[in-house]
KEBAFI-623005 format. One record per residue (C-alpha): x, y, z; chain. Coordinates in steps of 0.02 Angstrom, whole numbers, always signed. Layout:
N
PT      u      v      w mol
PT      X      Y      Z   A
...
***
This chain:
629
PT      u      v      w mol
PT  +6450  +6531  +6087   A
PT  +6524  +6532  +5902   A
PT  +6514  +6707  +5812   A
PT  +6401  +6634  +5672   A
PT  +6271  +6570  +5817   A
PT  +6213  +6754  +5797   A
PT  +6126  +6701  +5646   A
PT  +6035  +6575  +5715   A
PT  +5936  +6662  +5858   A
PT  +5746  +6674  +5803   A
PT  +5681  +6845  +5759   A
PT  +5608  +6972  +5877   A
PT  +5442  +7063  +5864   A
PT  +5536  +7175  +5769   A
PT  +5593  +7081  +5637   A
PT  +5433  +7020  +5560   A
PT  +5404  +7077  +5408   A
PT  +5222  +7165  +5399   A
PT  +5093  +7168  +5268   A
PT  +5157  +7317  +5180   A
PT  +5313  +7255  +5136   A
PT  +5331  +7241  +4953   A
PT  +5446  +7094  +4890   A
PT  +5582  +7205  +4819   A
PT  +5624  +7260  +4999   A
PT  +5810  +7229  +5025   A
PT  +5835  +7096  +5181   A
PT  +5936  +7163  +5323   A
PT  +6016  +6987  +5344   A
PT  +6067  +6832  +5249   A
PT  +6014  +6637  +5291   A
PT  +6139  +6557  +5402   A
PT  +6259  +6454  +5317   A
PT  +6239  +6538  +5144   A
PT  +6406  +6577  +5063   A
PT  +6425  +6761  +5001   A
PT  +6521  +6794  +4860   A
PT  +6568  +6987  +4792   A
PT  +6454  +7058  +4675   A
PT  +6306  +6912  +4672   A
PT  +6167  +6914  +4774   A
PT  +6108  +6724  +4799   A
PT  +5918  +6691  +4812   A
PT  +5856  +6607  +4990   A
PT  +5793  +6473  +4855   A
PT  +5844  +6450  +4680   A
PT  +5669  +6486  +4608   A
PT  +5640  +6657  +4722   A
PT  +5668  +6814  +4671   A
PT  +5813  +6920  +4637   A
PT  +5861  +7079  +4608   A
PT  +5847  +7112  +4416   A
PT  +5946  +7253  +4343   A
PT  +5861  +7394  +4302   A
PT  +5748  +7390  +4117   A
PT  +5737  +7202  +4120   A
PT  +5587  +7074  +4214   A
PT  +5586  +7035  +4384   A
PT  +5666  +6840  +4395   A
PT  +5516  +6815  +4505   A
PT  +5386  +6876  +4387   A
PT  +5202  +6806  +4411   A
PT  +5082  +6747  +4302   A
PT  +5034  +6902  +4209   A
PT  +4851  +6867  +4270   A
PT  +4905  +6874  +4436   A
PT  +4845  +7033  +4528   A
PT  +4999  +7147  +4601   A
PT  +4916  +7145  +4763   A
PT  +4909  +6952  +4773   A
PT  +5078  +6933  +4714   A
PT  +5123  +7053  +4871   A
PT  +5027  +6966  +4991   A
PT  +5095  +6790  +4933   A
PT  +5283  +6829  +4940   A
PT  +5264  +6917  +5087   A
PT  +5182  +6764  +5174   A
PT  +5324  +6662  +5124   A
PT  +5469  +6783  +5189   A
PT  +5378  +6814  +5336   A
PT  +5361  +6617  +5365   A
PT  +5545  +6589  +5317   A
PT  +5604  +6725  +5437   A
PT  +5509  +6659  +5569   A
PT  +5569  +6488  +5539   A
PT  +5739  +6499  +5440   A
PT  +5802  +6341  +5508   A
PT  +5650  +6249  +5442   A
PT  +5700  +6365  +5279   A
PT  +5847  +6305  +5259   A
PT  +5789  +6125  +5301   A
PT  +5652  +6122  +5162   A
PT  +5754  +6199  +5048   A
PT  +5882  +6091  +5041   A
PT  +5780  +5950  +5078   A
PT  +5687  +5975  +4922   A
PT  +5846  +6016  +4829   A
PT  +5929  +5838  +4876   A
PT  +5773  +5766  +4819   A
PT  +5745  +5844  +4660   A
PT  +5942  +5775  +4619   A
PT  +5889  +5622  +4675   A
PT  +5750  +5604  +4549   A
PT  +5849  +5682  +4407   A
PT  +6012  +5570  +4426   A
PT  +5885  +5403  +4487   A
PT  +5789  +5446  +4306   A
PT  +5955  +5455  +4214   A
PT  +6025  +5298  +4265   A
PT  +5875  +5176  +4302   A
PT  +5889  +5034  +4201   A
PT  +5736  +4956  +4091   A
PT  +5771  +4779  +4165   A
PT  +5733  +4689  +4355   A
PT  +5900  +4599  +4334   A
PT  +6005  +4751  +4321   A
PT  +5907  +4854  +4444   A
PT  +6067  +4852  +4589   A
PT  +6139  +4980  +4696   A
PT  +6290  +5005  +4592   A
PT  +6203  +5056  +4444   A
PT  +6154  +5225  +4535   A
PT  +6355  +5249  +4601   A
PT  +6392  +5330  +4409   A
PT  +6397  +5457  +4307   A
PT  +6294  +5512  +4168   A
PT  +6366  +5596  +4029   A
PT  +6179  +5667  +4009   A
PT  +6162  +5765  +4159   A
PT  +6365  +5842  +4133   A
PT  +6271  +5911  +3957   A
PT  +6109  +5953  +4021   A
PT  +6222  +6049  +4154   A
PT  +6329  +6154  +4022   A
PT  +6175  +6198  +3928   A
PT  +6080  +6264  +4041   A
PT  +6193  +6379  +4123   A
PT  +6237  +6434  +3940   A
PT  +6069  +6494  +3927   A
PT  +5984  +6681  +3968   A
PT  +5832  +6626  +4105   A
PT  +5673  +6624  +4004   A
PT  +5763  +6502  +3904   A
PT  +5822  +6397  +4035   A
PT  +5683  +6362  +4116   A
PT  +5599  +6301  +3955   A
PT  +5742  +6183  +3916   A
PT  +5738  +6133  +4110   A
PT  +5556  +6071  +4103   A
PT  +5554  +6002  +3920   A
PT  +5720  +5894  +3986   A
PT  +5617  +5852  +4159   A
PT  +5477  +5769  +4053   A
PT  +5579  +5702  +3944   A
PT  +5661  +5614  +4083   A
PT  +5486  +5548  +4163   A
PT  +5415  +5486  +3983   A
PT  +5623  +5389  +3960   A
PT  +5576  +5327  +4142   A
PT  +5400  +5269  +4113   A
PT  +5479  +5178  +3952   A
PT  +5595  +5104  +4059   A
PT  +5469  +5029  +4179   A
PT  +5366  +4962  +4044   A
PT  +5523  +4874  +3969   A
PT  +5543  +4797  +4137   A
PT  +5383  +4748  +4144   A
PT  +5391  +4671  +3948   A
PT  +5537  +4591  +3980   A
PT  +5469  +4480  +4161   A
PT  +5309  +4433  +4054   A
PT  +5349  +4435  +3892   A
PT  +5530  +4419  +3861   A
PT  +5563  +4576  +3778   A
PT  +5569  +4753  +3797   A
PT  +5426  +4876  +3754   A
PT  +5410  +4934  +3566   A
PT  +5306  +5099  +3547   A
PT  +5233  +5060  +3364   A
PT  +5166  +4897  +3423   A
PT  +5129  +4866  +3602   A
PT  +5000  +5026  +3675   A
PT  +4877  +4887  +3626   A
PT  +4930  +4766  +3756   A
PT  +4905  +4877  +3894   A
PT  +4712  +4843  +3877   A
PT  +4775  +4643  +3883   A
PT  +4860  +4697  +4045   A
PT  +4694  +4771  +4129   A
PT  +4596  +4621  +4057   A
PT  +4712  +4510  +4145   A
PT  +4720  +4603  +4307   A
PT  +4514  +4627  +4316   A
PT  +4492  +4428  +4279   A
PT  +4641  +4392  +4404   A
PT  +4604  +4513  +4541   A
PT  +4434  +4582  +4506   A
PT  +4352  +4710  +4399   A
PT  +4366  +4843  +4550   A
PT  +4556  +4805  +4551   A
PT  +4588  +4831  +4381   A
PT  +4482  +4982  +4399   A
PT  +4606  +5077  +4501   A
PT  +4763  +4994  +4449   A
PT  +4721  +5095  +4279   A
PT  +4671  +5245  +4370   A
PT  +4813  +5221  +4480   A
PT  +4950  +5205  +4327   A
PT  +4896  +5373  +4247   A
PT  +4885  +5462  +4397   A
PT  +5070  +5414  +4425   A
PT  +5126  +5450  +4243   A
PT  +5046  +5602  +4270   A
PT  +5105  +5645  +4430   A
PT  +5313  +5589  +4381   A
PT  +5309  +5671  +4226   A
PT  +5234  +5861  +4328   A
PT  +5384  +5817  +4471   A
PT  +5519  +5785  +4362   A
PT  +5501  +5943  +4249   A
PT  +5489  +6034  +4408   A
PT  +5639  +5950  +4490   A
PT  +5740  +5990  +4337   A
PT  +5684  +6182  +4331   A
PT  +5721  +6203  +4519   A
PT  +5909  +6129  +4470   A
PT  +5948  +6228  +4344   A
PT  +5894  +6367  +4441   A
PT  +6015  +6338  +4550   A
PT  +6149  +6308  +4432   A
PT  +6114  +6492  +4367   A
PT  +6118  +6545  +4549   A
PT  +6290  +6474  +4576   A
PT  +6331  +6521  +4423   A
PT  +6527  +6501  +4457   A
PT  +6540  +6365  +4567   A
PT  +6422  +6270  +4436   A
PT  +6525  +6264  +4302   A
PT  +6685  +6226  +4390   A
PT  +6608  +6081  +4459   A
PT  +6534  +6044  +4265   A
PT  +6705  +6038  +4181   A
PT  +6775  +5932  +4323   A
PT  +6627  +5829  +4317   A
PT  +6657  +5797  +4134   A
PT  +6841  +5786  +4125   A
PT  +6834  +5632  +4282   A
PT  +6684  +5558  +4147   A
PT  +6816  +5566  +4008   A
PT  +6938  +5498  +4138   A
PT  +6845  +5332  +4159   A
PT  +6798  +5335  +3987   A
PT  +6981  +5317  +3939   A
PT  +7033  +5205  +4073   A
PT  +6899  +5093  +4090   A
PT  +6858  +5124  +4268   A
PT  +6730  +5036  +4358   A
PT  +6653  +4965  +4512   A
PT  +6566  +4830  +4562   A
PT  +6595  +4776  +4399   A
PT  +6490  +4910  +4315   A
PT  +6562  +5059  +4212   A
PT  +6583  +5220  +4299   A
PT  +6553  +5332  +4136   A
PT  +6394  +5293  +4090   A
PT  +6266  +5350  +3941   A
PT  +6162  +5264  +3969   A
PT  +5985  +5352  +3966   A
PT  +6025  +5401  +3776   A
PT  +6071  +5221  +3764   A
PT  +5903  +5175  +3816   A
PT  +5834  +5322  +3680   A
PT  +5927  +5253  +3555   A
PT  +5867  +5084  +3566   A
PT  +5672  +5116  +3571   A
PT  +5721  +5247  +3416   A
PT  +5810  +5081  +3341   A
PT  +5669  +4982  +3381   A
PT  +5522  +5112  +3315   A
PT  +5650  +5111  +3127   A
PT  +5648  +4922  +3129   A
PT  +5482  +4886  +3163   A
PT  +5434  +5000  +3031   A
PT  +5556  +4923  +2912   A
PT  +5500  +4745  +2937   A
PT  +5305  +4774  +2904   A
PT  +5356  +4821  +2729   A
PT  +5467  +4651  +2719   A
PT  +5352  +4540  +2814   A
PT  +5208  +4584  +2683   A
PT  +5310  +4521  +2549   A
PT  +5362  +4371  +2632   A
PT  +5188  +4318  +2667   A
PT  +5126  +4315  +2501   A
PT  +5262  +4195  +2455   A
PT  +5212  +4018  +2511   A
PT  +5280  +3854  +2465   A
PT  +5106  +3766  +2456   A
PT  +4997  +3932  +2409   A
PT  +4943  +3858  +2257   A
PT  +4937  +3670  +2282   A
PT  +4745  +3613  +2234   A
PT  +4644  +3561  +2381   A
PT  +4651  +3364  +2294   A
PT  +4845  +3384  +2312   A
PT  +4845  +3429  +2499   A
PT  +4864  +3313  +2652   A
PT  +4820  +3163  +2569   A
PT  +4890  +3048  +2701   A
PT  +4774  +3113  +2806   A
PT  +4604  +3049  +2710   A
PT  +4485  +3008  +2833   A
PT  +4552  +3049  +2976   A
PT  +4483  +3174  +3118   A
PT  +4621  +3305  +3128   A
PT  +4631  +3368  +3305   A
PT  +4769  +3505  +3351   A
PT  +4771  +3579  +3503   A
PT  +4868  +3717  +3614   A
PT  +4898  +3690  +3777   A
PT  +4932  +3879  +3867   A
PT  +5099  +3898  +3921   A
PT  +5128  +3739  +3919   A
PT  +5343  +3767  +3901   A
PT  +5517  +3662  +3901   A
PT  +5522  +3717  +4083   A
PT  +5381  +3606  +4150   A
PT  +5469  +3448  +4098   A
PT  +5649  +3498  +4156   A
PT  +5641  +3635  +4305   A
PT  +5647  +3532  +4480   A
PT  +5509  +3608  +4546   A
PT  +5393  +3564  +4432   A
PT  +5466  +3433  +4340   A
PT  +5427  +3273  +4453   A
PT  +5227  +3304  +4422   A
PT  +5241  +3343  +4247   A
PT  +5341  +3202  +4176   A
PT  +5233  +3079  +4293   A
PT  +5084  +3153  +4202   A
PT  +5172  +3114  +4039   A
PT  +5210  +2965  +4093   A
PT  +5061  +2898  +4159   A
PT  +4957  +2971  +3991   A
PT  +5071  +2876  +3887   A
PT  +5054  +2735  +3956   A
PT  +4856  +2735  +3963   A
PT  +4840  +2788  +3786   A
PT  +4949  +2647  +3746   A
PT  +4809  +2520  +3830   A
PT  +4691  +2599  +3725   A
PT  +4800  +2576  +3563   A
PT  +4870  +2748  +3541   A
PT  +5043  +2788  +3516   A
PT  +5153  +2975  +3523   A
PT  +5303  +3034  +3473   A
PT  +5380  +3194  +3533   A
PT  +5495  +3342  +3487   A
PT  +5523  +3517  +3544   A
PT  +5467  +3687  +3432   A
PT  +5537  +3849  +3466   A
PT  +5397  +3973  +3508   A
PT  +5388  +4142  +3418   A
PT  +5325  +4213  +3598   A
PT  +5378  +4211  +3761   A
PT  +5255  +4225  +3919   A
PT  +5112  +4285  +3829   A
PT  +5035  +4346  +3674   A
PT  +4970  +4175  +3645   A
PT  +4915  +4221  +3462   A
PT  +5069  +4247  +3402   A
PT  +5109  +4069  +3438   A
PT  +4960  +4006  +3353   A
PT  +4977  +4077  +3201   A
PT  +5199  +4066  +3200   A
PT  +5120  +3865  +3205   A
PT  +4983  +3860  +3052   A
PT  +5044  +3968  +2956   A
PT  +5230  +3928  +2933   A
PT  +5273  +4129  +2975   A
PT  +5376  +4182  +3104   A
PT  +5239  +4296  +3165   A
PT  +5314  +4385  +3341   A
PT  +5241  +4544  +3331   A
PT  +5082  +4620  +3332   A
PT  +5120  +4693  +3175   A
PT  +5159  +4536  +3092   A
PT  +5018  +4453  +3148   A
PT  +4871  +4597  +3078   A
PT  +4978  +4582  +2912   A
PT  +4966  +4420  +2902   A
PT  +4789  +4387  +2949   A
PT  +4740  +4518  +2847   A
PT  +4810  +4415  +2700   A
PT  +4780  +4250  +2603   A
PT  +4941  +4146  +2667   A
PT  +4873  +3979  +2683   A
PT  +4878  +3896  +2860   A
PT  +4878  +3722  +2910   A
PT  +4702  +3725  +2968   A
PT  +4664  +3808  +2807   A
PT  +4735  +3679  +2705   A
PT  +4601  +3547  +2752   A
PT  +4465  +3655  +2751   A
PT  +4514  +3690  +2565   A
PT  +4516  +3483  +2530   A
PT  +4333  +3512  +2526   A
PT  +4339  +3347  +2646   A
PT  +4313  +3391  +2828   A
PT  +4210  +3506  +2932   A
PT  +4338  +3626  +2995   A
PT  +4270  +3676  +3169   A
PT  +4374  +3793  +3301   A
PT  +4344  +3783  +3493   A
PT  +4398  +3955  +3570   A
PT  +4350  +3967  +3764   A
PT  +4468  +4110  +3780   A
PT  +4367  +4203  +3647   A
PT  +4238  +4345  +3726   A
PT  +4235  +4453  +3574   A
PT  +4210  +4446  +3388   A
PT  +4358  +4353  +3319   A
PT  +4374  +4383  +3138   A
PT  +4537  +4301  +3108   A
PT  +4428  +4135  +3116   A
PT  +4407  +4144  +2915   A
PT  +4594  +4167  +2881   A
PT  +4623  +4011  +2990   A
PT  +4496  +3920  +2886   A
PT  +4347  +3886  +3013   A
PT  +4184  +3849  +2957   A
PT  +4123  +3851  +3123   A
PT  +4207  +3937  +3309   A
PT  +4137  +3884  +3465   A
PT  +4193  +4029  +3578   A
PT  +4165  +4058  +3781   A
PT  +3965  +4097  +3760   A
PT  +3943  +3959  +3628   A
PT  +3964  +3793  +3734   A
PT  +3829  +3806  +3876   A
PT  +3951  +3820  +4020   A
PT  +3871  +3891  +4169   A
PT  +4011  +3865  +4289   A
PT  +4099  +4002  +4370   A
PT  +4280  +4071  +4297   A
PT  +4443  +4003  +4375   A
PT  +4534  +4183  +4353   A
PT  +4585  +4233  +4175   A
PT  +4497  +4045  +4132   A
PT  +4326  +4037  +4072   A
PT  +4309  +3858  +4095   A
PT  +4403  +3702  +4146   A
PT  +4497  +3620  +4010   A
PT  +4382  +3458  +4043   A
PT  +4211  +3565  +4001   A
PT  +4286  +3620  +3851   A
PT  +4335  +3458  +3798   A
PT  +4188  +3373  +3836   A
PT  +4074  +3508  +3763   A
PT  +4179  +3483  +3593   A
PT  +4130  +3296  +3620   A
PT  +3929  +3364  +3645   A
PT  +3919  +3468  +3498   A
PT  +4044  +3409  +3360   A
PT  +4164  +3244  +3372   A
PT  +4020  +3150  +3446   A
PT  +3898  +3179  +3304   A
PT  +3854  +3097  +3172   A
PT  +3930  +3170  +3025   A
PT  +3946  +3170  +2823   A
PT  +4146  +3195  +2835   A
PT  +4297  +3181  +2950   A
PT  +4326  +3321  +3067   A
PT  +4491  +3460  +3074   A
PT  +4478  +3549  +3247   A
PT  +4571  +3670  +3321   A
PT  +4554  +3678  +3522   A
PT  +4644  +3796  +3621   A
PT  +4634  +3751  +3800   A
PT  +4668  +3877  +3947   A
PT  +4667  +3802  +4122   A
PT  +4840  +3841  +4126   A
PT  +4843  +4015  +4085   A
PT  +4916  +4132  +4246   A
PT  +4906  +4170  +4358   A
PT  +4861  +3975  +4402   A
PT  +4759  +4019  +4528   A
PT  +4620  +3947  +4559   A
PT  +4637  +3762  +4471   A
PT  +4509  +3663  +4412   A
PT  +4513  +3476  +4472   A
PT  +4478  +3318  +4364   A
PT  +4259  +3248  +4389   A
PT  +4191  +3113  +4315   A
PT  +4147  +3151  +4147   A
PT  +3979  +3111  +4175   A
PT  +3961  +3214  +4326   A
PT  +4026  +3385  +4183   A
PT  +3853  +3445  +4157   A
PT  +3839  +3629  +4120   A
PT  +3975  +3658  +4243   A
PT  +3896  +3693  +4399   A
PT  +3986  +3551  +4481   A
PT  +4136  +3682  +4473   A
PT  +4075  +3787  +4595   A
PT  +4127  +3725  +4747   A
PT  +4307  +3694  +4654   A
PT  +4333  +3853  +4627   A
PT  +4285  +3946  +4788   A
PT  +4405  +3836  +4892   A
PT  +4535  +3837  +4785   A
PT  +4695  +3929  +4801   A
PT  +4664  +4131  +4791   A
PT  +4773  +4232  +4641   A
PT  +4844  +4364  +4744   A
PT  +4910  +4218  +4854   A
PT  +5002  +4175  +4717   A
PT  +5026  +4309  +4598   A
PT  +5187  +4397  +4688   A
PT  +5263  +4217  +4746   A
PT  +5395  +4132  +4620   A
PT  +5424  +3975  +4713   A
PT  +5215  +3954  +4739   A
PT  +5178  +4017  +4565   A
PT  +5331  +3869  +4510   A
PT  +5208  +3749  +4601   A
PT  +5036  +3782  +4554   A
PT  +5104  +3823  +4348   A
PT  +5152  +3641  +4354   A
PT  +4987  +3569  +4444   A
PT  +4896  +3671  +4307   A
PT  +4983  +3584  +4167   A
PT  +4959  +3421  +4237   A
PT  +4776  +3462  +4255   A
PT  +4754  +3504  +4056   A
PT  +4894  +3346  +4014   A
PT  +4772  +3240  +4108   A
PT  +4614  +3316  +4034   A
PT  +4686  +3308  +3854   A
PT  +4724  +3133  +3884   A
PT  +4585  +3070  +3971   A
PT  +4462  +3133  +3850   A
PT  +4569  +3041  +3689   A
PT  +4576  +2882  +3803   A
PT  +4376  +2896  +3826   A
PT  +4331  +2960  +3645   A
PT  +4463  +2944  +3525   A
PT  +4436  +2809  +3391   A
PT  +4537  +2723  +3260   A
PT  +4516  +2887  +3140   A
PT  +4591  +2997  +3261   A
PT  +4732  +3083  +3251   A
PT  +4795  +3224  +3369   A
PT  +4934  +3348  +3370   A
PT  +4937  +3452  +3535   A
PT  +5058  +3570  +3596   A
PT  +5125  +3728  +3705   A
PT  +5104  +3885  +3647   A
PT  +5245  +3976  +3731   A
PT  +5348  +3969  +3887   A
PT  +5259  +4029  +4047   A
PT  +5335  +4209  +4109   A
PT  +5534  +4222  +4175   A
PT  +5455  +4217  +4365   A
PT  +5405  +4028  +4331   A
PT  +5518  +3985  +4185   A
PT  +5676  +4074  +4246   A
PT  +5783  +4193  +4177   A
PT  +5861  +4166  +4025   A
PT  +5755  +4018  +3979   A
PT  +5749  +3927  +3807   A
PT  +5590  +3981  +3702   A
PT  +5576  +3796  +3663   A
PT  +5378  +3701  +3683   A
PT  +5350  +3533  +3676   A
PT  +5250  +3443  +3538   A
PT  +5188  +3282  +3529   A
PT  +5071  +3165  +3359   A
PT  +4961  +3022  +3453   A
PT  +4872  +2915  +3337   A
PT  +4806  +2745  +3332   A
PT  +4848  +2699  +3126   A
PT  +5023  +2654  +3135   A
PT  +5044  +2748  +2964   A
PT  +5012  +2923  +3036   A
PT  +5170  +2901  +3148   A
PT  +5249  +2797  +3029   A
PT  +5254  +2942  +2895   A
PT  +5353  +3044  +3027   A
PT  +5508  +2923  +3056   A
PT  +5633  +3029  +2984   A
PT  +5588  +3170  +3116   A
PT  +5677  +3061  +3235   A
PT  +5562  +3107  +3391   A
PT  +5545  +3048  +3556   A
PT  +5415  +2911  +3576   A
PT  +5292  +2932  +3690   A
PT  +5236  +3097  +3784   A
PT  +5383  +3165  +3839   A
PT  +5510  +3238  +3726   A
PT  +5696  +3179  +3764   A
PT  +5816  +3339  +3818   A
PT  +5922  +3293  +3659   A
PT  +5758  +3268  +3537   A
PT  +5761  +3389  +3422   A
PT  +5729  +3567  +3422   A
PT  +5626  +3652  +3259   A
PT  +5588  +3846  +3231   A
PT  +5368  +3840  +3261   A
PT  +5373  +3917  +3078   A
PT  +5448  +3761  +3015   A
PT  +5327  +3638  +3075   A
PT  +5182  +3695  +2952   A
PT  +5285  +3638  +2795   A
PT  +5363  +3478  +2854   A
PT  +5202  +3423  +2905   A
PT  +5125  +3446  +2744   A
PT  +5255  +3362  +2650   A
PT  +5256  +3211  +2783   A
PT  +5073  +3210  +2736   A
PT  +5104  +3198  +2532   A
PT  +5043  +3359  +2488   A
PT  +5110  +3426  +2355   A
PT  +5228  +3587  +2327   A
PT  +5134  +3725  +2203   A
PT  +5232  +3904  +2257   A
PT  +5163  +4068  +2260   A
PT  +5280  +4199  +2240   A
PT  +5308  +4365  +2349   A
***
């Protein structure tokens, strides 16, 4: 048997420690495997107690409040436990050592995207934790341990950052800005309870502070217990810092990588120094964006000077959700799409109609449909939150706006995505806003959907285009079938069979289930593109079966679905399409050089969404009367 096996034989009776011993009793015996070095005596665990010299604290101090006798009886407990069991000891305590590196270096180099979330992004080095390393065996204990926990949470609040960037970026396209986004979150839960359930979205909040909670508590203590054991291996610890930093320097200077990633790497202050980048910019473009919006090419032009090409006419523009370049060109979703387009064109065609088509580049990206709305009307590029209360909160004219101020058409918005007060509805210029309680629908909800696109439509038919009326009609519809997670769909009735919506019941109990969906690229790449045929067809359908001579109808996406369905590194780009029946309307638009039909042509061309606002106006003969900034 090996000398040092000695060390490893259990304890007999008459080594257990007994209820009087007090903690500063010397031990007779060290843990096995623990090197010894002259003149320091190492802790059994980096956060127990040491000797302290004589006239200074205890390292292993309690809580002042802490009774002497408790703190007796609960060290105690321990060293009798650990002498009983010092192989378990030693297991748990290095166990929980490993682990608490794990976290710390795992923090330090997560990345904030899916895409870059490999193996070989964790086989680095961080320039952060060589620092963190120096400076806390630089300072006295007291000291350390407060820099040890402050730089634990800091670490959990860069990794819950991180997370939420990832999290931006799949939905929305882009990372996670402080100033402007906390106010999405309650989007997020919205989504969720419509998606999965109010229950659901119940714990999933409860669930996500818990665990922001609960990383930010683990990670200050896994940093403490490391630095504590830095301080205990005092010597060793900075030998292996300045090697540590000289082979960062190394790469640094060399280049060195693998996998085809950068051994030297910064980059959790990288990731620091782009939210602080973010946070400056955003702050700096509120003060430029308010300028910008009070200059406005047509801000002054009299109501008799605007749109009149248009005289007449019942203005119709519509947003289709999500509605993206992807669902005419990605194979999967493609072939029902353009047949869709296809088949609409060609029945509005027996009924007189004609389209032409282009593409507009969205302001959003997966979401924050608003922002696409207003980037459309009001000639802004509004793709912000911050951008869009500025603006709204303003007097910047929008294209909705300009007919209202004509003083010639009822201006009339139907909103089935609307469950709130809506007070943006007067900057848009609505005399009237039809929202998800306003339109009689008692059908059930097909997920984050309040209604089929069909009900809507034909509910707009019941209560406004169908009437009999003193002037022309400007509506804005924003339809929402298509809105994720696609799950359940609506199916095309009769329109006479609409009713109040009841007839959608059975629809939407047998049809496809969210969370069947929800995780699933390829199935959520299927049932996106049946839900845009669905609201094509509805859109269609109801201008075949109502539209008249006077009509004239501008309908569009709103953004690209999310990079799960759209793909990563997608184009931002919608399409658009006019339909009209007086050859004039589309005649007035020649020079756009569009597509004709339904379908824009890959090589049609491609405007900013801001643009579109302007050139239509001008198409339209209205008449240029600036406002200045």
């Amino acid at each position: 048997m090996p000398v040092f096996a000695r060390f490893r034989q259990p304890p007999t009776q008459a080594d257990e420690p007994h209820e009087e011993d007090t903690p500063d009793e010397p031990r007779e015996r060290r843990e096995p495997d623990e090197p010894h070095e002259p003149d320091v005596v190492e802790p059994d665990d980096p956060g127990e107690a040491i000797e302290a010299p004589a006239g200074t604290e205890p390292a292993d101090a309690e809580p002042a409040g802490l009774e002497p006798a408790a703190r007796t009886s609960r060290l105690a407990h321990w060293r009798a436990w650990r002498t009983r069991h010092p192989r378990a000891a030693v297991v748990l305590r290095r166990t929980t050592t490993v682990l608490a590196a794990v976290l710390v270096l795992g923090a330090l180099l997560l990345p904030n995207t899916f895409v870059a979330l490999e193996p070989s992004r964790f086989a680095r080095i961080p320039a952060e934790a060589v620092i963190a390393a120096v400076l806390l065996l630089c300072l006295p204990r007291a000291a350390r341990l407060v820099a040890a926990a402050l730089f634990g949470v800091g670490l959990g609040v860069l990794t819950v950052l991180n997370l939420l960037d990832m999290g931006f970026t799949e939905y929305l396209g882009r990372g996670f800005n402080v100033v402007l986004d906390w106010g999405l979150l309650d989007d997020a839960q919205s989504y969720v309870a419509d998606s999965m359930g109010g229950a659901a979205a119940a714990w999933a909040a409860v669930g996500a502070v818990l665990l922001v909670v609960v990383l930010l508590a683990v990670m200050a203590l896994a940093a403490v217990r490391l630095g504590e054991l830095l301080a205990a291996h005092r010597e060793r610890a900075a030998r292996g810092a300045l090697m540590a930093a000289t082979v960062w320097m190394t790469c640094v200077a060399l280049g060195v990588q693998t996998f085809g990633v950068p051994v030297a790497t910064r980059s959790a202050s990288g990731a620091l120094e782009a939210q602080a980048h973010r946070v400056v910019d955003t702050l700096r473009d509120e003060a430029a964006f308010a300028k910008e919006a009070k200059a406005d090419r047509f801000g002054a032009t009299p109501g008799a000077q605007l749109v009149p090409g248009l005289r007449g006419k019942d203005m119709i523009f519509t947003f289709i959700e999500s509605y993206g370049r992807s669902a005419i060109e990605d194979s999967v979703m493609a072939p029902g799409v353009d047949r869709t387009l296809d088949a609409g064109t060609k029945a509005l065609a027996e009924k007189g109609f004609r389209a032409k088509s282009g593409w507009l580049t969205s302001a959003t990206y997966g979401g924050s449909s608003w922002l696409g709305h207003s980037t459309f009307l009001s000639g802004l590029w509004v793709d912000n939150q911050q951008r869009y209360r500025t603006v709204t909160a303003g007097d910047h004219l929008t294209l909705t706006k300009a007919f209202q101020k004509t003083g010639d058409w009822d201006t009339v918005g139907v909103m089935p995505g609307v469950q709130k007060a809506w007070p943006e509805s007067e900057w848009y210029g609505l005399d009237k806003v039809y929202d998800a309680f306003d339109v009689g629908y008692r059908g059930p909800k097909f997920s984050w959907s309040t209604m089929p696109d069909q009900y809507a439509l034909e509910a707009f038919q019941r209560l406004e285009h169908g009437r009999e009326r003193d002037k022309p009609l400007m509506a804005e519809i924003i339809l929402t079938s298509s809105h994720q997670p696609w799950a359940p769909i609506p199916r095309m009735v009769g329109w006479d069979e609409v009713g109040d919506g009841s007839v959608y019941d059975g629809i939407e109990a047998s049809g496809v289930k969210a969370s069947d969906v929800i995780a699933d690229s390829t199935r959520s790449k299927e049932e996106y593109g049946k839900s845009i045929e669905y609201s094509v067809t509805s859109l269609t359908q109801w201008l075949e079966r109502y539209g008249t001579d006077d009509t004239v109808l501008v309908f569009l996406g709103d953004h690209q679905p999310l990079a799960r369905v759209s793909g990563d590194g997608a184009s931002r780009d919608v399409p658009v399409s006019v339909v009209a029946k007086d050859p004039k309307v589309l005649d007035a638009i020649d020079d756009w050089n569009w597509t004709e039909g339904l379908k824009p042509a890959e090589d049609a061309p491609v405007w900013r969404m801001s643009s579109f606002r302007d050139r239509f106006l001008t198409a339209y003969g209205s008449t240029p009367h600036p406002t200045t900034g």
